[in-house]
N, C-alpha and C positions, 0 to 999 in steps of 0.2 A: 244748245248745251255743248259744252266743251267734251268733247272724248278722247281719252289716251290712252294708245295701245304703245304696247312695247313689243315691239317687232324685231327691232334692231338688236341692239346690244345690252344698256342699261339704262336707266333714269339720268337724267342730267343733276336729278338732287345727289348722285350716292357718285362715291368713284369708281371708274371704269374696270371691271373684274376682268381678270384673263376669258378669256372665249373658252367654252366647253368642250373640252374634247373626247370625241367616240370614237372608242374603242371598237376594234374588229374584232368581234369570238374567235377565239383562236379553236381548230379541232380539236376534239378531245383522240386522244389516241389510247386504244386500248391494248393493253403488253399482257400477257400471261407473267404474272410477275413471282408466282409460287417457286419456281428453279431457285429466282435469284433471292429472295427471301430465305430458304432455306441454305442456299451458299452463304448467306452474309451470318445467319446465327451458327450454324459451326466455324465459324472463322471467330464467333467472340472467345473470350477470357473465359474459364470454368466462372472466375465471380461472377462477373459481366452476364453470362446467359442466366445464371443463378438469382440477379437481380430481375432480368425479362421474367425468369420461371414465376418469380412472385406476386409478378404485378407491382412492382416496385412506381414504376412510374407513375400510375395511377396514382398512388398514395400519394407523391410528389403533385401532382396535380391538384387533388382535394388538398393537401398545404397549401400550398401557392395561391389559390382564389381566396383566402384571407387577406391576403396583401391587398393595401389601399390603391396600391400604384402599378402601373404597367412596369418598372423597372423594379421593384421591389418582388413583383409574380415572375418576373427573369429570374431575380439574385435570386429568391426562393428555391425554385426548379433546381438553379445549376449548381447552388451550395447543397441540395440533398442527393442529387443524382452524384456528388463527390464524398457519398459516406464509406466509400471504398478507403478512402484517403487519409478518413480524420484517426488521430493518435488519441491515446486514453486520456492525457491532459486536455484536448479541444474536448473531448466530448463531454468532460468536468464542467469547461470553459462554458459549452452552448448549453447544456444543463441548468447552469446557473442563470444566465442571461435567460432564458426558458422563463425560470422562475422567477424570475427580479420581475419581466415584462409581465406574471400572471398576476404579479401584486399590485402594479402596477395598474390594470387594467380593473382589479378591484376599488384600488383607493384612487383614480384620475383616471377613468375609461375615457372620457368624452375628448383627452386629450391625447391620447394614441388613436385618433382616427387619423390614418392619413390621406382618406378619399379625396379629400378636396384638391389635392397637389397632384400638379400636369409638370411631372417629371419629365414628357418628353419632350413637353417646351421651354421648359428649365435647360434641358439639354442640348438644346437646337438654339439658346440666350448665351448658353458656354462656347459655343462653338462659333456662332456668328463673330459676338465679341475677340474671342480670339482669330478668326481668320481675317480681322479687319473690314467686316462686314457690320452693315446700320442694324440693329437691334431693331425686330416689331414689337408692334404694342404688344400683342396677347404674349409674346413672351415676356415685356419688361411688366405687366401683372403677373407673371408665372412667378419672376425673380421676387417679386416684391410678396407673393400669398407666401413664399417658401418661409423669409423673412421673418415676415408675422408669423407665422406658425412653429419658426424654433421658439421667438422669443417667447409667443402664449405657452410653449411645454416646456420650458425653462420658470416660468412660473408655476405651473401646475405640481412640476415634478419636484420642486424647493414645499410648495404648501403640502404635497404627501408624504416628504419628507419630515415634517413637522408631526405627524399624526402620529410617527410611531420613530423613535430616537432612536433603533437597533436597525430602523429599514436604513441607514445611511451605508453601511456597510455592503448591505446585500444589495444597492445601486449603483455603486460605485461604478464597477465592470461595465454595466450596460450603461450610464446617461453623465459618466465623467465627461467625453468630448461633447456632447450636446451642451453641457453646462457650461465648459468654457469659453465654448462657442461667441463671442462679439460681434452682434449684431448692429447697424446703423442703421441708426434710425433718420437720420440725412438722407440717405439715399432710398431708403423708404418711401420717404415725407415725397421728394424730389418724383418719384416714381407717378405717386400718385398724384401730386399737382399736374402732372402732363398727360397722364394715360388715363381714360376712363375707366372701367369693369370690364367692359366689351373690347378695348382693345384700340378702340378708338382715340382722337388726340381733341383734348380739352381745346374750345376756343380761346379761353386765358392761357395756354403754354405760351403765345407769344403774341404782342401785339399786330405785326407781321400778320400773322395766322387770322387772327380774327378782320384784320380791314379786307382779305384776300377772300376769306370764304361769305363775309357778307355781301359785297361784291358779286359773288357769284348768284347769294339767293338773286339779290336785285335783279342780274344781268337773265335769272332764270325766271325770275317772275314778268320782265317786260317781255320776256319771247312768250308767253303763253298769254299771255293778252295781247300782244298781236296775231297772235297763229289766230286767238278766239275772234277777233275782229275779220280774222279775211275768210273765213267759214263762215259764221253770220252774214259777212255781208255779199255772198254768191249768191244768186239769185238759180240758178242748176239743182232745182229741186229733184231733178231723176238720177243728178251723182249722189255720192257718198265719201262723204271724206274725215278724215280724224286724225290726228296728232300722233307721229309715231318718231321715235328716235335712233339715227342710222351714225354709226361710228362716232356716236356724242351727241350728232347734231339735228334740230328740229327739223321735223321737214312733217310737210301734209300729205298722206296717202288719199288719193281719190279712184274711187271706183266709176265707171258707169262709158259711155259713150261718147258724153260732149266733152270739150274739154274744160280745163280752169276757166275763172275769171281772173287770175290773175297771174302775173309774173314769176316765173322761178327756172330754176337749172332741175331737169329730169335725172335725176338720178339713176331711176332702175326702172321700170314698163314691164308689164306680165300680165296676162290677160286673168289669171287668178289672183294676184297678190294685188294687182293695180297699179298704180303711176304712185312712184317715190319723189317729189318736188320740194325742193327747197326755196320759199319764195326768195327774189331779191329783197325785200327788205326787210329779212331775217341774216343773209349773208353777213354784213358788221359785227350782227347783235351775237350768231355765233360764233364767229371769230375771235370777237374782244370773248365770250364766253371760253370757250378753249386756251386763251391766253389765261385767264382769273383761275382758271382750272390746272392750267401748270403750275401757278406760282402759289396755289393751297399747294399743292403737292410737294412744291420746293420747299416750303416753310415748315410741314410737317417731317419733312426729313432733315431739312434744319435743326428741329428740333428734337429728333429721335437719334440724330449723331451725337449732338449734346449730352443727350443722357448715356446714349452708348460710353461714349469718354468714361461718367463718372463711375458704369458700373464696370468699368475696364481696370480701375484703380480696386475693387474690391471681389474683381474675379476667382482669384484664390481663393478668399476667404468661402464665399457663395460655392464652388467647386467642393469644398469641406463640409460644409454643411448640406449640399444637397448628397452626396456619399455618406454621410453618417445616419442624414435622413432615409436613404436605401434600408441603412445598415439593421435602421430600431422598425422601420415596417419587415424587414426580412424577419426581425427578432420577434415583433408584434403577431407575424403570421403563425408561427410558432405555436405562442401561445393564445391565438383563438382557437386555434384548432383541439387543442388541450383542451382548452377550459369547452367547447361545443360539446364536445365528446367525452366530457368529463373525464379526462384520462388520471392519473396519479403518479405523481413524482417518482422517478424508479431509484430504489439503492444500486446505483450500478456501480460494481466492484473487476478489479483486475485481480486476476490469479497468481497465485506466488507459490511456481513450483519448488522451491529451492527448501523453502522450511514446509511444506507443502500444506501452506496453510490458504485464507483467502482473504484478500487484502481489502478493505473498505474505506473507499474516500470520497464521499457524500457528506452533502448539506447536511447541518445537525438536526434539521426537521424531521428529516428521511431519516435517519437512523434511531431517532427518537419514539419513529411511527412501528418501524420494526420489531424494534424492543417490544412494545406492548404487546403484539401478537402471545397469544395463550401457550402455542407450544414451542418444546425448546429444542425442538429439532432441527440442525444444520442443515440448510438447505441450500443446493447449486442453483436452481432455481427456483422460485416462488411468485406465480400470477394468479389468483385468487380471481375468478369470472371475469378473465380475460374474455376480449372479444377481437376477432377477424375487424381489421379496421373498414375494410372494404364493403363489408355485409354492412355493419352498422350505420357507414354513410348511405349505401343504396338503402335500407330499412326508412331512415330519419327523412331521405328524398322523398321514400312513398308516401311516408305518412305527413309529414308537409305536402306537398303537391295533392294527395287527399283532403287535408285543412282547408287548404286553398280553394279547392271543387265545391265543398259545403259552404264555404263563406259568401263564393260568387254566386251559389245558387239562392241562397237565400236574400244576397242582395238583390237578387232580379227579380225574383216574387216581393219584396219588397217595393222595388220602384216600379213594376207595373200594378200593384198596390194602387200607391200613391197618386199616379198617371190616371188608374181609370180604364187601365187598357184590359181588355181580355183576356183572362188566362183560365187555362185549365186545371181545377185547383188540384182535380182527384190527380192528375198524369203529374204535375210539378212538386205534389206533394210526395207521389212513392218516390220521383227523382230524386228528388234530398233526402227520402228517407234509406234508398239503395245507398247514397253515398256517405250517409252517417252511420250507414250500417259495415261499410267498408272500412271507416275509420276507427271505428270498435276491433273490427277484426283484425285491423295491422294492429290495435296496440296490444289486443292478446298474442299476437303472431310474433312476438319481439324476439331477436338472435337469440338462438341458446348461448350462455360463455360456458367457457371451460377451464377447469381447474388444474394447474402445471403445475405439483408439488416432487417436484425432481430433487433426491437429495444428492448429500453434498457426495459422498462415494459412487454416484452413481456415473457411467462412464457412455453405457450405449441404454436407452429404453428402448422395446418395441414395443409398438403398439397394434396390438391386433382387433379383427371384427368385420363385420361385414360388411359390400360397398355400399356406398350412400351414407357412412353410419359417422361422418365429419372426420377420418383419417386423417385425409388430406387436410384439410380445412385446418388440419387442429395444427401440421407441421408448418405450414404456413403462415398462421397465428402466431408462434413459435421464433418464423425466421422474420416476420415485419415487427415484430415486435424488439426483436436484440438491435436489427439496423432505426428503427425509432427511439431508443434510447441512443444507442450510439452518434446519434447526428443533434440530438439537444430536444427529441419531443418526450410528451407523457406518455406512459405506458395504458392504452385503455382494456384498467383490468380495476380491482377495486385497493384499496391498502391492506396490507403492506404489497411493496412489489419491489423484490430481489430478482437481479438479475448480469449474468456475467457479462463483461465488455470483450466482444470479440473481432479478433483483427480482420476475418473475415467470416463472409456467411456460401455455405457452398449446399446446392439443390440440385435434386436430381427426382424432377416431380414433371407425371407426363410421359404424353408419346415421343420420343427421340428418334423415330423412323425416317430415314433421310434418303429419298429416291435419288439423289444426287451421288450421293458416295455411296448408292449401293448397299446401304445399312437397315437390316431390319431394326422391330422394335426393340428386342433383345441387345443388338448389336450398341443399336444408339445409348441403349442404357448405358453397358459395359464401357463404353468411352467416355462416357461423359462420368460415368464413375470412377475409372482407370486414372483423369485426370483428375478429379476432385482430390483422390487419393494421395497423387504428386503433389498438389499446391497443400494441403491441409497442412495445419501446424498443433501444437498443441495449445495456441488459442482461438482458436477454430471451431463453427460449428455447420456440424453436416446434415442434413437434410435429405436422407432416401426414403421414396415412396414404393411401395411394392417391390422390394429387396429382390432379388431372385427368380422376378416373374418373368414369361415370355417364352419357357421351355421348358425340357422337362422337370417335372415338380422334385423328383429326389434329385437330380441335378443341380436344381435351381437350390431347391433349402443347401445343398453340400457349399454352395457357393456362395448361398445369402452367409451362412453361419462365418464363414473363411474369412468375409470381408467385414462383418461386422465386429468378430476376435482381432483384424487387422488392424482396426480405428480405434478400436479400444485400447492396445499396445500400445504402438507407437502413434495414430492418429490424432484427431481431432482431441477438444477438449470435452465436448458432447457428442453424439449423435444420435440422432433421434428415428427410427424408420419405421416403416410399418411394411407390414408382410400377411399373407394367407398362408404361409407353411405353418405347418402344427411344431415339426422340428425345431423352430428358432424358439418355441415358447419355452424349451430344457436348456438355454443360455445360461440364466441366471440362477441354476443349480450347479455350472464347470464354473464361474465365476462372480464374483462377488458386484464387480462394476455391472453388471448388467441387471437391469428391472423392466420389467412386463406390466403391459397395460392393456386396457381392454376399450373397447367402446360398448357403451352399455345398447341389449337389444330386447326392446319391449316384444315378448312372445305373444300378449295380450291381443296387442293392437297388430304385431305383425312389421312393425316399422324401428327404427335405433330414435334413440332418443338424445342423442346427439352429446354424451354427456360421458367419461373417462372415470374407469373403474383403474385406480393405483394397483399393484401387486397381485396383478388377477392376469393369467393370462386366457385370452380367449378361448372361447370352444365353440365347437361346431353347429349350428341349428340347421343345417339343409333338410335332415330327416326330420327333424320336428315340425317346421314350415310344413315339408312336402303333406306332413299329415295333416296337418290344420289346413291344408288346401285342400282337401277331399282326394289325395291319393291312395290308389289301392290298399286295404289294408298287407293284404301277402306280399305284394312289393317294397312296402315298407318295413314288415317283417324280416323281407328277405334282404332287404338292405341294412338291417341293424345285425342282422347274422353274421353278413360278411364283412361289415364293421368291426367286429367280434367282440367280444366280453371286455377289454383292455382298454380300448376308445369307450365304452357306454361308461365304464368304471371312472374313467380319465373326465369323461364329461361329467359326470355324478360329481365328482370331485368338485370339481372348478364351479359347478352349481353351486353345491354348499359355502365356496370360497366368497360368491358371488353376493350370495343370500347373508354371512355371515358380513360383509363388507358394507352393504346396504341396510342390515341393522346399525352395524356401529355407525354409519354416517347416519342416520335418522337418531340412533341415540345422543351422537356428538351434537349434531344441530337443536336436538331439545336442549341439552345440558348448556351450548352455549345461549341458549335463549332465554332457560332460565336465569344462566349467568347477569345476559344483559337487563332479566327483569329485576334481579337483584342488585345488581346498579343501581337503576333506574330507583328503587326503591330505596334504597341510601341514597343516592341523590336526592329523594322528597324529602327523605329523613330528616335530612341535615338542613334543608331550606327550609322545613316548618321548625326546627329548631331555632336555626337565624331568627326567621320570623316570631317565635315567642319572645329569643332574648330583645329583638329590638321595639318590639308591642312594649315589653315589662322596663323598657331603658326611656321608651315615650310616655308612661305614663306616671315613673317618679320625676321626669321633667316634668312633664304638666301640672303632677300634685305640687310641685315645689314651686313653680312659678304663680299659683292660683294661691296657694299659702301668702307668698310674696305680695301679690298683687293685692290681699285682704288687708295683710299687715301695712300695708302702704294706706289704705283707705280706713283705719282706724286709728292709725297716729293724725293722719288730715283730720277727723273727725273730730278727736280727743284734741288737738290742737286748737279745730275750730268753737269747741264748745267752752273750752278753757280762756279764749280770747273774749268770747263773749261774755262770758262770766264777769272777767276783768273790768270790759267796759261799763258792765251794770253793778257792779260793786266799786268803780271809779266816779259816776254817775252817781250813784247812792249816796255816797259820802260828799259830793260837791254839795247836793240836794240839802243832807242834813250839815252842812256848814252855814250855808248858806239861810238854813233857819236858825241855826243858832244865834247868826250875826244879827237877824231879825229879833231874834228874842233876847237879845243882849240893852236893843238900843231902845227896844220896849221897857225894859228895868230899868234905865236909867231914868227917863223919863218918870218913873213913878217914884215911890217914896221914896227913901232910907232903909225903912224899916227891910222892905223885901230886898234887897239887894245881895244880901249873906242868904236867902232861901235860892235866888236866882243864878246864884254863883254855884252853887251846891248844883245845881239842876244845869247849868254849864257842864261841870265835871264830871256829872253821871253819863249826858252828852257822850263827850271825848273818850269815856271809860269805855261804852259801849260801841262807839265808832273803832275803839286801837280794837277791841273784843270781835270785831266784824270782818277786821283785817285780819286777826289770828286766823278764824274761819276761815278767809277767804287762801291764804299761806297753808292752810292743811287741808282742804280740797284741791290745792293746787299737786300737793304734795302726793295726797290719795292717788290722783292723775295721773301721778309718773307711775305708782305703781302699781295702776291697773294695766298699762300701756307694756309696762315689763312684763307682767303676770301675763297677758294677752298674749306677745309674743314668745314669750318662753312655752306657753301652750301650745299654739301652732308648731 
């Protein structure tokens, strides 16, 4: 039996691949790299670190993996990581494109996929060609999939446009250049005639081509039926030998002691590998094979110059269209990530201090959704169960990658099922039921949102409460949410969602403590505040977390209040911070721009519930805690003592505030519920109404047509009994004619005398026949006006 090892290089059927090259591991070096990490971020921009504070990049990250394409998860990344940059018209601009690609993906999703396009071989087909370089296959199918794939979404996008006569408008911006795009289908056609799927080159590209590599089967099928001939015919039963291929060429490896039976040039000798022999009378047959071998290979690039030329005439165009193909996956990524995350279209508006009013120019969808909303309070900002983008994607990972765990586990008890094989039913059944039990539990465990109802006067909020209690979470909510409309995505919060356009977003969230320059945590604050201060404009939004902390407390609040009076003046156009001074909560009694906010704290359970009390400012539970932990009662006495009467008062207060504020939302939320049950219930109203009128509109058509359809089958009937009449009253009279004529030539025949009785008895005849016809003239006549009478009843 014939054996082939591939020792050497490649097969003699396939062409020669580059040799494999290994790599040396290089060392890993390990650098304490903490010094230079903390030099490089106080050396950024107040934005610039503002964007690190948020996590900004992440966000840009989960974007970008929507994109179908590796240069599209580029453009992605580097067009959001530039939201520093965009002016209030682009962000109108990518808004809209947002939107056009969301509809898009409603009425023609299958065709904004752009996964199947290898953009980087598209890229490396642009480049070749232009450096005067032979085009390979898999890029001239790269060039050719692009091709087909503008021209199939140039149809798809013409058929969605058809479905709704006002989407032409709201397309335009996004798939104008896609549509006028001019695609060749020659060089398509031409593509595919010569290139396979694989990349490979068609035997029909050229005639050339095919005598050359048939040729080559031949030249490779005679060398393996003689390699099989000179093994067979050794008679060296204790060697071992087999067919292996060294630089192209056949040659027989033998193992063992004795030598060959037969002729050849030793190649290589090792006492583990064996003797590499090439017999002499294989020498020609590889030669002429190597020769067949260059000249497929000249023919094949013969023919890939060829088409290089043609696509060199259409490189522009191809250039155009693979960039605008970037342009609508960049635009596409956008809007998957919206519509995943269900986000909703933001009213984003620029400020107009001059008549100091606020300026709105948004999609008429968006301002249409606005309006509806119940109340008619001006609002600066409005996010309705806004959600942290970040929680929600890690949340939606768990509970997916959870899905995942349940489905694989019950595939496996399933197919060892099937198989027969052993399984443990009791151990594999609590397994999936631990992990369907998890899956329950993430979907009860779902992000809390929060509600940002910031009116339009309002200039600085704080928001106070205790740690863990979403602070932070909620200012950062806050600030990825202004930079995610500002760059063209949805706001994930519910409708309506108003929201200002601002030029920049400035944080100061976190430790700032910098062993480098010698700065405490305090310190790092103050600078990174000091300079937010300098950049900030009045369209601007600022972002302080724990205002004033880090030192002393009456210190700290003299300095929280200074600087947040400061932002409010001449500053920012919002700022939002949060703080543990009790101090900063009397803001918003020296001024009107400041409102207080609370984070709510379940005393119950002992935990915050994660959720934003409006005009409430916080108060203190440490001594209520302490008691519900089982602290001393006299300690605790003694600590409301030296509290003293003014703080218990001050708290009493802000309870009742708290208490009064969580009725009215529990009343608002019935009130709007019944609202929407009385909708809901005019909405039935009105459709069993439709519904009666269009019952009582089908069944005077049916009675009218059933009338019709009677009156039609009794004029046929009265028609057809009238004819028949006819004919037996035409019949009748033939009948009695025809006896009269008989009884006429009867009288003649007999006497004289009877011929005047027989004549009389003629005319009685005739009298009685015209008498029959009258008859038959006034049932005819009855007829018509039974036929009238009939339908004039119906």
């Amino acid at each position: 039996m014939l054996r082939l090892s591939i020792t050497g290089l490649t097969s003699p059927l396939l062409p020669t691949p580059a040799p494999a090259v290994r790599l040396r591991p290089r060392p890993l070096i390990r650098l304490r790299l903490s010094a230079l990490a903390a030099g490089a971020a106080s050396s950024l921009s107040p934005s610039a670190r503002s964007l690190r504070l948020l996590e900004w990049g992440k966000v840009c990250e989960a974007v970008a993996s929507f994109a179908g394409t590796a240069h599209g998860r580029d453009a992605t990344k580097k067009q959001l990581w530039e939201v520093e940059d965009v002016s209030y018209e682009k962000s109108q601009r990518l808004l809209q494109e947002t939107e056009a690609a969301v509809w898009l993906l409603d009425n023609a999703g299958g065709a904004m996929d752009f996964s199947g396009l290898d953009t980087v071989a598209i890229e490396s087909a642009i480049h070749c060609v232009s450096g005067g370089a032979v085009i390979k296959g898999l890029e001239a199918v790269a060039v050719a999939s692009l091709m087909l794939f503008a021209e199939s979404l140039q149809v798809n996008i013409k058929a969605a446009m058809k479905l709704d006569e006002g989407s032409r408008s709201r397309l335009t911006t996004l798939t104008e250049t896609i549509l006028d795009a001019a695609i060749n289908r020659s060089l398509v056609k031409s593509i595919q005639d010569i290139v396979d799927d694989d990349g490979s080159v068609k035997d029909t590209a050229s005639p050339e081509l095919r005598r050359h590599r048939e040729r080559v089967q031949l030249l490779e099928s005679r060398l393996y039926q003689l390699m099989d001939k000179l093994m067979r015919s050794a008679d060296n039963e204790a060697s071992l030998s087999e067919v292996c291929i060294v630089n192209g060429r056949c040659c027989i490896r033998t193992t063992g002691d004795k030598s060959s039976t037969f002729d050849g040039l030793l190649l290589s000798s090792g006492s583990d590998a064996g003797n590499m022999i090439e017999p002499i009378a294989a020498v020609l047959l590889n030669d002429e094979l190597q020769e067949s071998r260059a000249l497929v290979a000249k023919a094949e690039l013969d023919v890939l110059s060829k088409l290089t030329d043609k696509i060199l005439l259409e490189l522009d165009s191809i250039q155009s269209l693979l960039q605008e193909t970037i342009r609508l996956d960049k635009v596409t990524a956008r809007a998957k990530y919206s519509i995943a995350y269900d986000g909703t279209f933001p009213d984003l508006y620029l400020p107009n201090f001059e008549n100091e009013t606020v300026t709105s120019a948004t999609s008429g969808s968006a301002k249409e959704t606005f309006s509806t909303h119940p109340t008619k309070k001006a609002w600066k900002l409005y996010m309705p169960n806004a959600y942290h983008p970040l929680l929600l994607q890690k949340y939606q990972e768990n509970l997916d990658s959870a899905k995942r765990d349940v489905a694989s586990a019950a595939a496996e008890i399933r197919r060892r099922r099937i198989y027969g094989q052993d399984i443990a039913e009791d151990q594999l059944a609590s397994v999936l039921d631990s992990m369907k039990l998890r899956v329950s539990q993430l979907e009860k465990d779902q992000p809390v949102p929060v509600d940002f109802m910031i009116a339009e006067e309002t200039t600085v909020l704080v928001i106070t409460g205790p740690n863990t209690g979403g602070k932070t979470i909620s200012l950062k909510t806050v600030g990825l949410a202004s930079l995610m409309a500002k760059i063209g995505l949805y706001i994930l919060a519910s409708e309506p969602v108003k929201i200002p356009w601002f030029n920049a977003v400035y944080a100061d969230i976190g430790d700032e403590q910098s062993l480098t320059q010698s700065l405490s945590t305090f310190s790092g604050h103050l600078k990174q505040i000091g300079a937010i201060r300098a950049e900030s404009t009045s369209e601007s939004l600022v972002l302080l977390d724990e205002v004033g902390a880090g030192t002393n407390p009456l210190e700290g609040a003299a300095l929280g209040m200074s600087l947040l009076e400061s932002f409010a003046e001449v500053g920012s156009f919002l700022t939002l911070a949060t703080t543990h001074h009790g101090e900063l909560k009397t803001l918003k009694y020296s001024n009107n721009s400041f409102e207080n906010a609370c984070v709510e704290f379940d005393e119950e359970n002992l935990k915050p519930t994660f959720k934003i009390l409006w005009g409430i400012p916080g108060r203190s539970n440490a001594i209520n805690i302490a008691e519900r932990l089982g602290l001393p009662s006299d300690i605790v006495e003694s600590s409301r003592r030296l509290l003293g009467t003014a703080g218990a008062e001050i708290n009493a207060l802000i309870m009742d505030m708290e208490r009064f504020k969580q009725d009215y939302q529990q009343d608002l939320q019935k009130a709007q519920h019944l609202l929407m049950q009385s909708k809901e219930l005019h909405n039935n109203l009105e459709l069993a109404q439709r519904k009666i009128l269009d019952h009582t509109s089908a069944q005077r058509k049916r009675k009218a047509r059933v009338i019709s359809e009677y009156a039609v089958m009794a004029r046929s009937i009265i028609r057809k009994k009238f004819q028949q009449f006819q004919e037996s009253a035409i019949a009748e009279r033939v009948k009695e004619e025809k006896a009269a004529d008989n009884a006429k030539s009867e009288r003649v025949k007999d006497h004289m005398p009877t011929s005047t009785a027989a004549m009389g008895k003629a005319h009685n005849t005739d009298t009685n026949l015209a008498t029959a016809a009258d008859d038959g003239k006034g049932y005819m006549g009855n007829s018509f006006v039974f036929v009238l009478v009939l339908t004039f009843t119906f």
